[in-house]
Predicted model as a PDB file, atoms N, CA, C, CB and O in Angstrom, pLDDT in the B-factor column:
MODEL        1                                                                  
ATOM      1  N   UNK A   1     142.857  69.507  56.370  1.00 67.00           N  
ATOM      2  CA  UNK A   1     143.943  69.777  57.308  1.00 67.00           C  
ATOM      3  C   UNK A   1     143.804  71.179  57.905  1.00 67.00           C  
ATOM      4  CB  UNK A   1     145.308  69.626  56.609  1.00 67.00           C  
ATOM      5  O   UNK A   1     144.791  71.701  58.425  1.00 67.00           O  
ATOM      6  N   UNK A   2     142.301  71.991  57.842  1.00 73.00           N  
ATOM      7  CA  UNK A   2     142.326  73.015  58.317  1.00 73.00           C  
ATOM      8  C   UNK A   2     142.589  72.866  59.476  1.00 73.00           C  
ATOM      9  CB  UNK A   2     141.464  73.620  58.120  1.00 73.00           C  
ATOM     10  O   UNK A   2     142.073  72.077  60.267  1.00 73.00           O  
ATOM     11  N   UNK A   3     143.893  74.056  59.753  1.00 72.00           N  
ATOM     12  CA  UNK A   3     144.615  74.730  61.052  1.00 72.00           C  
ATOM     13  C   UNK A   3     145.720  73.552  61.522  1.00 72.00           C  
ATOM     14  CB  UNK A   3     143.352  75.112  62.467  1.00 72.00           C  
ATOM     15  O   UNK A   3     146.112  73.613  62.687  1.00 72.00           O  
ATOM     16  N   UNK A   4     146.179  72.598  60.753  1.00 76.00           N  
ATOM     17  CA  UNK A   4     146.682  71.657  61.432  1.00 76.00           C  
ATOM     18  C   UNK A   4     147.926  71.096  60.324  1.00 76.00           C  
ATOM     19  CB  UNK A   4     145.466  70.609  61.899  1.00 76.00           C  
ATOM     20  O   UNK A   4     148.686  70.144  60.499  1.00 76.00           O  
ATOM     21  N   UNK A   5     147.839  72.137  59.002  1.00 76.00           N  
ATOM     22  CA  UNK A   5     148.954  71.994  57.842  1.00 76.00           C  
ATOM     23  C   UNK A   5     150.027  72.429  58.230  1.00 76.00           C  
ATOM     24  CB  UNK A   5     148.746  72.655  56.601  1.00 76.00           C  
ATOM     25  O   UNK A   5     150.090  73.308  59.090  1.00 76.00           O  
ATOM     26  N   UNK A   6     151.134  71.862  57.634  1.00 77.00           N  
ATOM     27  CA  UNK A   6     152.465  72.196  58.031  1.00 77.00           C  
ATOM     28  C   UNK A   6     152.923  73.572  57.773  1.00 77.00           C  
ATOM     29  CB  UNK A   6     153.343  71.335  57.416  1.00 77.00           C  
ATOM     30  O   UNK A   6     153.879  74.096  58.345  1.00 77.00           O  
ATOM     31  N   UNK A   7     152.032  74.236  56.698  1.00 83.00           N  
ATOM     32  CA  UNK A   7     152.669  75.206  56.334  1.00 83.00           C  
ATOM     33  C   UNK A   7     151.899  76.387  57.281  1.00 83.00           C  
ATOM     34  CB  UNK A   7     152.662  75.307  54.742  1.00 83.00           C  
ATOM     35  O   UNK A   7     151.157  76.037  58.199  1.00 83.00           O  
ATOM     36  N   UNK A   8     152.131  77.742  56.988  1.00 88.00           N  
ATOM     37  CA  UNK A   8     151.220  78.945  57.310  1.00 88.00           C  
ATOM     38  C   UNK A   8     150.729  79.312  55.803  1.00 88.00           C  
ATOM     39  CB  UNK A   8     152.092  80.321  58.159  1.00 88.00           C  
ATOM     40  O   UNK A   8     151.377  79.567  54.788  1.00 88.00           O  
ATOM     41  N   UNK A   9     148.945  79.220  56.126  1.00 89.00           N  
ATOM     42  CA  UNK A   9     148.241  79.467  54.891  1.00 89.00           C  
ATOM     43  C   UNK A   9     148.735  80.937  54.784  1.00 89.00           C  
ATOM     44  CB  UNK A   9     146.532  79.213  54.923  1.00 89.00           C  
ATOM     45  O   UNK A   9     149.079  81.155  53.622  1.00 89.00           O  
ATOM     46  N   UNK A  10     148.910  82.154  55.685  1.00 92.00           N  
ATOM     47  CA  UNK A  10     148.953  83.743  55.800  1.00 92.00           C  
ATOM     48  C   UNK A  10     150.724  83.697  54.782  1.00 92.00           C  
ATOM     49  CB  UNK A  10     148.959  84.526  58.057  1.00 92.00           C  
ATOM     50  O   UNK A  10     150.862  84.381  53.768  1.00 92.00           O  
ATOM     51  N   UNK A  11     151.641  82.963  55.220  1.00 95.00           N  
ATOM     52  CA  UNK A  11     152.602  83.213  54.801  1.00 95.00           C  
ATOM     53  C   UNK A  11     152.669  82.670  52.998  1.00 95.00           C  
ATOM     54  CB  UNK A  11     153.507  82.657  55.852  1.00 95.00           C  
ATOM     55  O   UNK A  11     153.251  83.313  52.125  1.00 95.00           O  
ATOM     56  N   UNK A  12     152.075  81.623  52.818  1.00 94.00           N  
ATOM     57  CA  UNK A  12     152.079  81.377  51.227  1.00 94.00           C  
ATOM     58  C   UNK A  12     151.253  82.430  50.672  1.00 94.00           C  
ATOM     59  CB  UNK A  12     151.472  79.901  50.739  1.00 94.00           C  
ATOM     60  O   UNK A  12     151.830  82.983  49.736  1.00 94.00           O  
ATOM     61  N   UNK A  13     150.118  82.896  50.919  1.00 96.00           N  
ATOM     62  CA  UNK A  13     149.546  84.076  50.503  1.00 96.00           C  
ATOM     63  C   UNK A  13     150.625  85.355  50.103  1.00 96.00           C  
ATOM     64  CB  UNK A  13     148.602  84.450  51.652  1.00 96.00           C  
ATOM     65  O   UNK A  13     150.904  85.694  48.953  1.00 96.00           O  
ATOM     66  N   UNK A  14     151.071  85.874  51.167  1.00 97.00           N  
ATOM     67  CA  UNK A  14     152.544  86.487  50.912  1.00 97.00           C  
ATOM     68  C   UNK A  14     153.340  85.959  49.692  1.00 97.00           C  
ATOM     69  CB  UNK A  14     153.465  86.191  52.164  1.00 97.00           C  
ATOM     70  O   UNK A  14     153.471  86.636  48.673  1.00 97.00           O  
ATOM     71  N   UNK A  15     153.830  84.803  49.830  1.00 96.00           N  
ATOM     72  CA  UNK A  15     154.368  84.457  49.236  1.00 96.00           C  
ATOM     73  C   UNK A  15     154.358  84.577  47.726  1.00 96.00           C  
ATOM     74  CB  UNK A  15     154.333  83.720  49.680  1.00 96.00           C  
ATOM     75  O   UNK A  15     155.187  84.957  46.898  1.00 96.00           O  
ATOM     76  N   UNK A  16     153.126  84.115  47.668  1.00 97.00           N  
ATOM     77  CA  UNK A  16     152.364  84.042  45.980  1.00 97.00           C  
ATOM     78  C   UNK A  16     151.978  85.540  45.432  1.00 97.00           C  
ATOM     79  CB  UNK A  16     150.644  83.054  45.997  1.00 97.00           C  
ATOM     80  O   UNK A  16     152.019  85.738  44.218  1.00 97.00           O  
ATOM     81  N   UNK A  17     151.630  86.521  46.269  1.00 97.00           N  
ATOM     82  CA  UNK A  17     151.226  87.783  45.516  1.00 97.00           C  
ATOM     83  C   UNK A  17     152.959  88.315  45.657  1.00 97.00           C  
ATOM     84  CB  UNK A  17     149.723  88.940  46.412  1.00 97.00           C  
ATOM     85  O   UNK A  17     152.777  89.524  45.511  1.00 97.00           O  
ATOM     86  N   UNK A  18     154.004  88.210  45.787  1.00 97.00           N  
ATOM     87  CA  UNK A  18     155.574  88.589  45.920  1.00 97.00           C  
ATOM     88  C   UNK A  18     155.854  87.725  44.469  1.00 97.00           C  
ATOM     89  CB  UNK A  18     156.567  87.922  47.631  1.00 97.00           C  
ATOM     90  O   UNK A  18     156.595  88.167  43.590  1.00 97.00           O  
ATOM     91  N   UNK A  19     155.170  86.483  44.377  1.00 96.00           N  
ATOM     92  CA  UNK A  19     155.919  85.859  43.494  1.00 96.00           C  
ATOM     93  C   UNK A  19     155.165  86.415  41.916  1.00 96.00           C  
ATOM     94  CB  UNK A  19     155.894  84.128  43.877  1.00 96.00           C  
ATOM     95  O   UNK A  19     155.861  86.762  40.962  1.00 96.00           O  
ATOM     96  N   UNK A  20     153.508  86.408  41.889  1.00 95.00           N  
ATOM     97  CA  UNK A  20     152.814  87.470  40.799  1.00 95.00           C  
ATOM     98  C   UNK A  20     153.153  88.639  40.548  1.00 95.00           C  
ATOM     99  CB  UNK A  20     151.648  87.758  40.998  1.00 95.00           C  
ATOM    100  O   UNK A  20     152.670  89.019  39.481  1.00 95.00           O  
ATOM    101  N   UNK A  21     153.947  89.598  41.200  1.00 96.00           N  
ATOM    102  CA  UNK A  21     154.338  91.164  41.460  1.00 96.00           C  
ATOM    103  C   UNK A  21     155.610  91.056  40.623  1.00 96.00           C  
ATOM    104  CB  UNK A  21     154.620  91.727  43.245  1.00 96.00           C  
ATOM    105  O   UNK A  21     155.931  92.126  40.106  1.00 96.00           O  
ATOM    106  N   UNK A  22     156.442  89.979  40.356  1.00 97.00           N  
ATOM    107  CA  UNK A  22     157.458  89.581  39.592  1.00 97.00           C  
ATOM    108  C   UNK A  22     157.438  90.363  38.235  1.00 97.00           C  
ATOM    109  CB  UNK A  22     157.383  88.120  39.435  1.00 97.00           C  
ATOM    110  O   UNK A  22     156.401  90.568  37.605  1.00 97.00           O  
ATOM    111  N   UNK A  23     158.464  90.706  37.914  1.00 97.00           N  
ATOM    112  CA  UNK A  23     158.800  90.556  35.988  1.00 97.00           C  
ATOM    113  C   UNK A  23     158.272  89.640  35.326  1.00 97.00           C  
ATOM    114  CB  UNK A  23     160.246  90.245  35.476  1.00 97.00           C  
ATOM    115  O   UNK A  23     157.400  89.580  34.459  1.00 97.00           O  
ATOM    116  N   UNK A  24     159.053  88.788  35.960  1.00 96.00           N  
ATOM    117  CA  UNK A  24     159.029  87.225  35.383  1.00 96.00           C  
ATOM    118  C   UNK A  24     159.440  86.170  36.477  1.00 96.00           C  
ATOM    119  CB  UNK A  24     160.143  87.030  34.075  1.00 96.00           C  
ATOM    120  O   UNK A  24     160.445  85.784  37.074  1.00 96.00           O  
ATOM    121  N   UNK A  25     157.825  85.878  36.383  1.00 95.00           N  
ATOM    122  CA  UNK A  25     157.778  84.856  38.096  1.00 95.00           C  
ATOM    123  C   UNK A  25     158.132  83.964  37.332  1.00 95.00           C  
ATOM    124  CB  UNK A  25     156.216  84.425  39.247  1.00 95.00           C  
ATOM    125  O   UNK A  25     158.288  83.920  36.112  1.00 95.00           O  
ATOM    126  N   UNK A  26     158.260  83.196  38.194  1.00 94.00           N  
ATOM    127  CA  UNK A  26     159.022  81.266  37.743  1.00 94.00           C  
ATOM    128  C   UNK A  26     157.431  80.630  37.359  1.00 94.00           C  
ATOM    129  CB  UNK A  26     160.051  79.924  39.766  1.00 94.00           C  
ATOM    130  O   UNK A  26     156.309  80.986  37.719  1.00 94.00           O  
ATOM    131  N   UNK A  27     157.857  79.653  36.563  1.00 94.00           N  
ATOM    132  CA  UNK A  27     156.844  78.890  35.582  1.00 94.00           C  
ATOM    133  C   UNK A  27     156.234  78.299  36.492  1.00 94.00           C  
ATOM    134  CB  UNK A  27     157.340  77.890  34.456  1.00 94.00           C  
ATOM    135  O   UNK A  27     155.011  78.412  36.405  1.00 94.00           O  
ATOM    136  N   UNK A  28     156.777  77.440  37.722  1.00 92.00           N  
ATOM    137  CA  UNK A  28     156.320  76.575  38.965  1.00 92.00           C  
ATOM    138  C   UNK A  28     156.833  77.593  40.129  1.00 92.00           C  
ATOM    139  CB  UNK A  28     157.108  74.851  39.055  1.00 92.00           C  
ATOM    140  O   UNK A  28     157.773  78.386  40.191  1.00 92.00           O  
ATOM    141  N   UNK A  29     155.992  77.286  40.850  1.00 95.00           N  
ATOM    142  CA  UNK A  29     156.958  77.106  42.597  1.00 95.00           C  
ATOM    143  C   UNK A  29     156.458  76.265  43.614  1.00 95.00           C  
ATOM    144  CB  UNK A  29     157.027  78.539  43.565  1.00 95.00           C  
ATOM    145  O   UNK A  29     155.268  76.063  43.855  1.00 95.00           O  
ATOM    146  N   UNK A  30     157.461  75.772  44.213  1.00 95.00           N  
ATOM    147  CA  UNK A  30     157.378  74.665  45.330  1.00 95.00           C  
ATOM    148  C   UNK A  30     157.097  75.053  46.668  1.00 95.00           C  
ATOM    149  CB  UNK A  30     158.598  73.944  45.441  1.00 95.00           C  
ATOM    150  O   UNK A  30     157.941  75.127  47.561  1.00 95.00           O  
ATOM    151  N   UNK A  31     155.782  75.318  46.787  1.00 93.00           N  
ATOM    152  CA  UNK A  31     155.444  75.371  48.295  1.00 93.00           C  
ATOM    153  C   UNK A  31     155.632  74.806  49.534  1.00 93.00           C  
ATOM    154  CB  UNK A  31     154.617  75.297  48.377  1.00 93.00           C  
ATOM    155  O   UNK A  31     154.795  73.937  49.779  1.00 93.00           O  
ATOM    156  N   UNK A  32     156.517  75.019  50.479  1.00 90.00           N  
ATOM    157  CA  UNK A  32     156.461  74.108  51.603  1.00 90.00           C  
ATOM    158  C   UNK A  32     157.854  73.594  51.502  1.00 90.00           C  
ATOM    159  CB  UNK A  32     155.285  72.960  51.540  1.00 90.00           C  
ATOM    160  O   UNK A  32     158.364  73.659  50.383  1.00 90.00           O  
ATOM    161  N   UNK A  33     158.780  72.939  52.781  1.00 88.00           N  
ATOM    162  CA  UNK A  33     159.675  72.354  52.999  1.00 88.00           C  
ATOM    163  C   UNK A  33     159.749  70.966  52.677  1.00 88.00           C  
ATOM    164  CB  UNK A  33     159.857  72.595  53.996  1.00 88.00           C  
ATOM    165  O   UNK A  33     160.771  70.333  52.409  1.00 88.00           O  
ATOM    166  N   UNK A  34     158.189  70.414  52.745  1.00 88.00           N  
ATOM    167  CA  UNK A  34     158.094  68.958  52.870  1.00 88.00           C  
ATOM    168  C   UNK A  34     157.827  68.797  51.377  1.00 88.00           C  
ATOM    169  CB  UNK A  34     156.906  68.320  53.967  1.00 88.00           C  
ATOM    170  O   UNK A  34     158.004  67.708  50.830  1.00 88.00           O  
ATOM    171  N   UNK A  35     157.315  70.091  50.577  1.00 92.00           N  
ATOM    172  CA  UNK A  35     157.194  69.609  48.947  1.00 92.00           C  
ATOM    173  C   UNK A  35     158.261  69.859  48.430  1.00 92.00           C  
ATOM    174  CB  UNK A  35     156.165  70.250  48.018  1.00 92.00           C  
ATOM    175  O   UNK A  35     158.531  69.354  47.340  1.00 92.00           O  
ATOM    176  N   UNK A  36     159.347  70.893  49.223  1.00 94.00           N  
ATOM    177  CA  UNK A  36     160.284  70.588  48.184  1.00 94.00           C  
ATOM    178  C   UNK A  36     161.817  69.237  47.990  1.00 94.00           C  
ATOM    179  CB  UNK A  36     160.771  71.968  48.164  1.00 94.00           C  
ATOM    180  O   UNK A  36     162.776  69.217  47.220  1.00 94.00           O  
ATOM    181  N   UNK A  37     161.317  68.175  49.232  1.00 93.00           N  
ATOM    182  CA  UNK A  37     162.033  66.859  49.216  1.00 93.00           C  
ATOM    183  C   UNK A  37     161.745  66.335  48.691  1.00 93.00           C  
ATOM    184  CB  UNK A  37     162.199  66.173  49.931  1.00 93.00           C  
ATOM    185  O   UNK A  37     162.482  65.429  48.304  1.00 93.00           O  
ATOM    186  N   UNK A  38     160.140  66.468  48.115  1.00 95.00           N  
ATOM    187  CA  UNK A  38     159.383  65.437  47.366  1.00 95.00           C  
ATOM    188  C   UNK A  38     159.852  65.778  46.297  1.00 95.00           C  
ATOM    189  CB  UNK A  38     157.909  65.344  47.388  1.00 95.00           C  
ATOM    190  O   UNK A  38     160.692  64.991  45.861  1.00 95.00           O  
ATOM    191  N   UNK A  39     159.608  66.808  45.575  1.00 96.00           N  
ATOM    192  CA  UNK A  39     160.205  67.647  44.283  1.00 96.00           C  
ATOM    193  C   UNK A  39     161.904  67.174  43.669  1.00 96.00           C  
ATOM    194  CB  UNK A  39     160.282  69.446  44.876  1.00 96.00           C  
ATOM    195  O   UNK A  39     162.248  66.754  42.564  1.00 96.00           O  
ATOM    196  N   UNK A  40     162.642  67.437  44.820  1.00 96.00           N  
ATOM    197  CA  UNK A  40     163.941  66.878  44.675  1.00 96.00           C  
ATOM    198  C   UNK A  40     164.064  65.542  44.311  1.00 96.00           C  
ATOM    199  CB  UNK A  40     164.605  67.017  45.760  1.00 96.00           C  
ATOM    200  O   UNK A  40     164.716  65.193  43.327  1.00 96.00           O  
ATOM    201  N   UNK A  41     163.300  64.542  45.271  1.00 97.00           N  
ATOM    202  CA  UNK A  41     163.363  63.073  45.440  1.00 97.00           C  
ATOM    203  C   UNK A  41     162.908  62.853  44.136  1.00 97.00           C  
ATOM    204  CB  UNK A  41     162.505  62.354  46.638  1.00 97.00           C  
ATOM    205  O   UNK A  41     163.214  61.726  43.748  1.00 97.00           O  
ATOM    206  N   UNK A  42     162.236  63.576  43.246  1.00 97.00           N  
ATOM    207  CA  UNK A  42     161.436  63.045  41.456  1.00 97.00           C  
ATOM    208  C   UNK A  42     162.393  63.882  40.369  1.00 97.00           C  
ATOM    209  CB  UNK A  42     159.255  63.796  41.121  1.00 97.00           C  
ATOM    210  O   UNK A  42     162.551  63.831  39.149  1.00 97.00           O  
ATOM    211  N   UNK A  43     162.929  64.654  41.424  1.00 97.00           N  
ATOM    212  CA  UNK A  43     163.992  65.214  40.574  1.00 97.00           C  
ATOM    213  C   UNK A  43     165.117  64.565  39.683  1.00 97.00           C  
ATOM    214  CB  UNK A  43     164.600  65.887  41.342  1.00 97.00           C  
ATOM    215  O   UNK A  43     165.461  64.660  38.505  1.00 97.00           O  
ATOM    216  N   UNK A  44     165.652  63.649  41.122  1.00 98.00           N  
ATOM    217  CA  UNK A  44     166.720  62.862  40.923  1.00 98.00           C  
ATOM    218  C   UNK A  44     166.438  61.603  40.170  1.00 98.00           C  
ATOM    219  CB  UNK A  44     167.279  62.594  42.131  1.00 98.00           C  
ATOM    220  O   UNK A  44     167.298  60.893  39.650  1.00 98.00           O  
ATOM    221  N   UNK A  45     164.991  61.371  40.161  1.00 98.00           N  
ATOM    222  CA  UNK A  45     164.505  59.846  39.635  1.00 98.00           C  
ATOM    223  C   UNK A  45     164.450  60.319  38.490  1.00 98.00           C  
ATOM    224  CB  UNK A  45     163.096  59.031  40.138  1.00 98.00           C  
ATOM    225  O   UNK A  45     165.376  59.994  37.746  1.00 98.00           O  
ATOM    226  N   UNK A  46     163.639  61.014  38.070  1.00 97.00           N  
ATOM    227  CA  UNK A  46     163.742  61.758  36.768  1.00 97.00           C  
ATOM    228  C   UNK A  46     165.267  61.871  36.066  1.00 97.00           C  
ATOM    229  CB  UNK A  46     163.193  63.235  37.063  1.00 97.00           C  
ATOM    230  O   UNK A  46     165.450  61.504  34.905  1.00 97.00           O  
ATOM    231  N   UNK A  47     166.366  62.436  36.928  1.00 98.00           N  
ATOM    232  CA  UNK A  47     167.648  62.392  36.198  1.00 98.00           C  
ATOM    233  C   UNK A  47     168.190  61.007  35.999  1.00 98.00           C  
ATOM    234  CB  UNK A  47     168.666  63.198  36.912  1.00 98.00           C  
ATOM    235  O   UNK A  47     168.545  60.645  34.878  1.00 98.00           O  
ATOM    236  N   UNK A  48     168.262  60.266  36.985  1.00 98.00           N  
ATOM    237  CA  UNK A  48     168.645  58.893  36.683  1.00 98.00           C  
ATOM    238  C   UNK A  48     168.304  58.051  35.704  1.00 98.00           C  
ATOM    239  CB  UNK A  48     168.412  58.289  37.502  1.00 98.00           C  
ATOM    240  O   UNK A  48     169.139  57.237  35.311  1.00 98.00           O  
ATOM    241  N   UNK A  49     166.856  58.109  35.071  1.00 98.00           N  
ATOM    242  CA  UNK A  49     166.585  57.858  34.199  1.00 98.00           C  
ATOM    243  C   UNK A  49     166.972  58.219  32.316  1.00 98.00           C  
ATOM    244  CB  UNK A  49     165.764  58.014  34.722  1.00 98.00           C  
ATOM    245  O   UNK A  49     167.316  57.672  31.268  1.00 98.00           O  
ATOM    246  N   UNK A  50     166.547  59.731  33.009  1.00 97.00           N  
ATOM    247  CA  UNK A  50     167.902  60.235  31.288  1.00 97.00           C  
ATOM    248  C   UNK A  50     169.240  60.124  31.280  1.00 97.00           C  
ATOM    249  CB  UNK A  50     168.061  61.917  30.795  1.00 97.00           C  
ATOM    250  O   UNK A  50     170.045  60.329  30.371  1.00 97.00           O  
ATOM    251  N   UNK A  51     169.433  59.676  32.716  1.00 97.00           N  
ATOM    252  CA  UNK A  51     171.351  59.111  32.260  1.00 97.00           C  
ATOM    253  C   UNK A  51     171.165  57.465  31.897  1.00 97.00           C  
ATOM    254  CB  UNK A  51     172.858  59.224  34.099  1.00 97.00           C  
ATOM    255  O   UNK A  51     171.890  56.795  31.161  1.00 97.00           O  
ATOM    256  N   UNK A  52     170.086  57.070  32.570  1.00 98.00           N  
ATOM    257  CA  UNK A  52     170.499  55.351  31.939  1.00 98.00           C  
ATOM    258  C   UNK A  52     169.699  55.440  30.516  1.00 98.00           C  
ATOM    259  CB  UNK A  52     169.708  53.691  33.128  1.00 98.00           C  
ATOM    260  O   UNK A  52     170.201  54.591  29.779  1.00 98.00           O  
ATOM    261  N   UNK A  53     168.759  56.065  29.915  1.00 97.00           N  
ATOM    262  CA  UNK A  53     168.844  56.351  28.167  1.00 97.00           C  
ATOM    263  C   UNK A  53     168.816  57.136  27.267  1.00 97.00           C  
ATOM    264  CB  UNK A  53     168.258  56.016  27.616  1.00 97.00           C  
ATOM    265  O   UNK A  53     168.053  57.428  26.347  1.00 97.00           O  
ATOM    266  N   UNK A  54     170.393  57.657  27.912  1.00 96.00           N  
ATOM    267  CA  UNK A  54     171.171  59.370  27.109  1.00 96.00           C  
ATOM    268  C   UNK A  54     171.056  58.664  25.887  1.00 96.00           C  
ATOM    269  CB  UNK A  54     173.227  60.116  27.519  1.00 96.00           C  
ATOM    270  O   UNK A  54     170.351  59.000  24.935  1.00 96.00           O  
ATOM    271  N   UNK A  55     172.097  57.245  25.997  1.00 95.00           N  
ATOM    272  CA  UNK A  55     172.753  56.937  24.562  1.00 95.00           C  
ATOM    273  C   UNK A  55     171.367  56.665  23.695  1.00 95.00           C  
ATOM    274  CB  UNK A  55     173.946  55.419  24.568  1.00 95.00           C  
ATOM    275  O   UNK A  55     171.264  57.246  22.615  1.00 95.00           O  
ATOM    276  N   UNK A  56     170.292  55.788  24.148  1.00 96.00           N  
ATOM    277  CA  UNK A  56     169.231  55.440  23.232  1.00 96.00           C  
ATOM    278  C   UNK A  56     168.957  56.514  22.375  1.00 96.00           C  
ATOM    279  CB  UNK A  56     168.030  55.046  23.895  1.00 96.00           C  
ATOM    280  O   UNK A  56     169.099  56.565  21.153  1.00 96.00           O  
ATOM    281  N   UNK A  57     168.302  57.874  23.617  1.00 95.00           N  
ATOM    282  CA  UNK A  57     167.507  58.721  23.006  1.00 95.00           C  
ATOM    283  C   UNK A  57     168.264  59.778  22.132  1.00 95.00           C  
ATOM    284  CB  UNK A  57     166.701  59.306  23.995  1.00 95.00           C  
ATOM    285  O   UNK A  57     167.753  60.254  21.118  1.00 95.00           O  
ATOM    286  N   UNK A  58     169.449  60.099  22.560  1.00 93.00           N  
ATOM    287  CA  UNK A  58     170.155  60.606  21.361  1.00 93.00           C  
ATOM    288  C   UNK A  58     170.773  59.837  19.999  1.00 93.00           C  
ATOM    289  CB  UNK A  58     171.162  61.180  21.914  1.00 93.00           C  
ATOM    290  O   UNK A  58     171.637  60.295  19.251  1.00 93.00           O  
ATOM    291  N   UNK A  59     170.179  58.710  19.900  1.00 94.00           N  
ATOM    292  CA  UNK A  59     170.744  58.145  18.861  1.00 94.00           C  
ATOM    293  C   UNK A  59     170.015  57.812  17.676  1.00 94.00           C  
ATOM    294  CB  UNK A  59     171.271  57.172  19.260  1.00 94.00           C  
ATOM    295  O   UNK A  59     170.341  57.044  16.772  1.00 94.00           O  
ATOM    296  N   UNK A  60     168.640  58.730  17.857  1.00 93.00           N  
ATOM    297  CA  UNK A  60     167.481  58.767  17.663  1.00 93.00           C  
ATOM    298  C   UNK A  60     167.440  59.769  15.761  1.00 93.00           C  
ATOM    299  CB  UNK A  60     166.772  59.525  19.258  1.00 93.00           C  
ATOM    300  O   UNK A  60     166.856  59.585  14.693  1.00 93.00           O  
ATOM    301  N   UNK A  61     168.136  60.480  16.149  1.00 89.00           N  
ATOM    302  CA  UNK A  61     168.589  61.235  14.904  1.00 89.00           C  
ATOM    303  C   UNK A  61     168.688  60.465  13.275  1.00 89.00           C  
ATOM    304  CB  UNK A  61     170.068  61.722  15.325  1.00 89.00           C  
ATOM    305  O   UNK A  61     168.717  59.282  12.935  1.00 89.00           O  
ATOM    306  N   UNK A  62     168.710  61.301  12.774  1.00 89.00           N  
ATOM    307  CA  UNK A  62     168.760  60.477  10.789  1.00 89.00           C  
ATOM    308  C   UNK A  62     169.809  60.350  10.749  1.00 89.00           C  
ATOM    309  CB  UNK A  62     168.349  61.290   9.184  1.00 89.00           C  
ATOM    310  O   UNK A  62     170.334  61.144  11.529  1.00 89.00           O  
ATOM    311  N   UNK A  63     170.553  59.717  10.215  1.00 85.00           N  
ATOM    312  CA  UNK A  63     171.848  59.793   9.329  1.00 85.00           C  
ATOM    313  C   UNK A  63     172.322  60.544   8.673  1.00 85.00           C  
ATOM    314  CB  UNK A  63     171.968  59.181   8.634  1.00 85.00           C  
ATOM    315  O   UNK A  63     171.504  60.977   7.861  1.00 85.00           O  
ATOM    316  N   UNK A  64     173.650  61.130   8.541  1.00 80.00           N  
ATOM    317  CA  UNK A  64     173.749  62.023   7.870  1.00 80.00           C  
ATOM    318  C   UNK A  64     173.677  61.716   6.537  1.00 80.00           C  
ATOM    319  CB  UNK A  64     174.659  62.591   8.189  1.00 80.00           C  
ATOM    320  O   UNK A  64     173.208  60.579   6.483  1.00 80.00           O  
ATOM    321  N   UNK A  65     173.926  62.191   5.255  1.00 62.00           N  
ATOM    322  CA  UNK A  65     173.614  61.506   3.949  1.00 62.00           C  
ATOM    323  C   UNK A  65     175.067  61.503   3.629  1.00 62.00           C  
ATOM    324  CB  UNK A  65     172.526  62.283   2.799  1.00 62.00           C  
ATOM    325  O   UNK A  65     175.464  61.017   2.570  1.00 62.00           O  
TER     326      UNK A  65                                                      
ENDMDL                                                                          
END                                                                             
Protein backbone atom coordinates (compact mmCIF):
# COMPACT_ATOMS: atom_id res chain seq x y z
CA UNK A 1 0.00 0.00 0.00
CA UNK A 2 3.04 2.16 -0.44
CA UNK A 3 1.86 5.93 -0.58
CA UNK A 4 -1.71 4.94 -0.87
CA UNK A 5 -2.37 3.81 3.19
CA UNK A 6 -4.86 5.46 5.06
CA UNK A 7 -2.69 6.49 7.56
CA UNK A 8 0.56 9.03 7.43
CA UNK A 9 3.61 6.68 7.78
CA UNK A 10 5.64 10.39 9.09
CA UNK A 11 2.84 10.86 11.65
CA UNK A 12 2.84 7.18 13.35
CA UNK A 13 6.59 7.53 13.49
CA UNK A 14 5.85 10.59 15.74
CA UNK A 15 3.58 8.90 17.24
CA UNK A 16 5.50 5.78 18.41
CA UNK A 17 8.84 7.55 19.52
CA UNK A 18 6.08 10.07 21.92
CA UNK A 19 4.61 6.85 22.91
CA UNK A 20 8.52 5.01 23.80
CA UNK A 21 9.63 8.50 25.53
CA UNK A 22 6.74 7.51 28.05
CA UNK A 23 7.18 6.43 31.85
CA UNK A 24 5.00 3.91 31.18
CA UNK A 25 3.80 3.53 27.59
CA UNK A 26 0.66 1.40 27.20
CA UNK A 27 1.21 -2.41 26.72
CA UNK A 28 -0.65 -2.05 23.05
CA UNK A 29 -1.58 0.84 20.89
CA UNK A 30 -4.06 1.09 18.17
CA UNK A 31 -2.84 2.66 15.15
CA UNK A 32 -5.13 4.29 12.78
CA UNK A 33 -8.93 5.27 12.85
CA UNK A 34 -9.92 2.29 10.81
CA UNK A 35 -7.98 -0.10 13.49
CA UNK A 36 -9.44 1.31 16.13
CA UNK A 37 -13.35 0.15 14.93
CA UNK A 38 -11.91 -3.01 14.32
CA UNK A 39 -10.41 -3.14 17.90
CA UNK A 40 -13.73 -1.93 19.38
CA UNK A 41 -15.92 -4.22 17.07
CA UNK A 42 -13.65 -7.51 18.97
CA UNK A 43 -13.93 -5.59 21.85
CA UNK A 44 -17.52 -5.87 22.22
CA UNK A 45 -17.55 -9.57 20.83
CA UNK A 46 -15.13 -10.40 23.26
CA UNK A 47 -17.46 -8.78 26.08
CA UNK A 48 -20.55 -10.42 24.97
CA UNK A 49 -19.15 -13.49 25.30
CA UNK A 50 -17.94 -13.20 29.08
CA UNK A 51 -21.41 -11.98 29.84
CA UNK A 52 -23.13 -15.03 28.21
CA UNK A 53 -20.44 -17.39 30.49
CA UNK A 54 -19.97 -15.11 33.68
CA UNK A 55 -22.13 -17.71 35.55
CA UNK A 56 -20.22 -20.94 34.04
CA UNK A 57 -16.79 -19.57 34.48
CA UNK A 58 -17.16 -18.29 37.87
CA UNK A 59 -18.62 -21.27 39.15
CA UNK A 60 -15.56 -22.91 38.47
CA UNK A 61 -14.18 -22.55 42.06
CA UNK A 62 -13.88 -25.57 44.94
CA UNK A 63 -16.26 -25.72 47.48
CA UNK A 64 -15.90 -24.38 50.45
CA UNK A 65 -15.26 -27.24 53.11
Amino acid sequence: MNGKQPGDPAKLAKALVAIASQEEPPRRFIAGADTIAEAERKAAEFQKQINAYRDLSTSLAHEEA
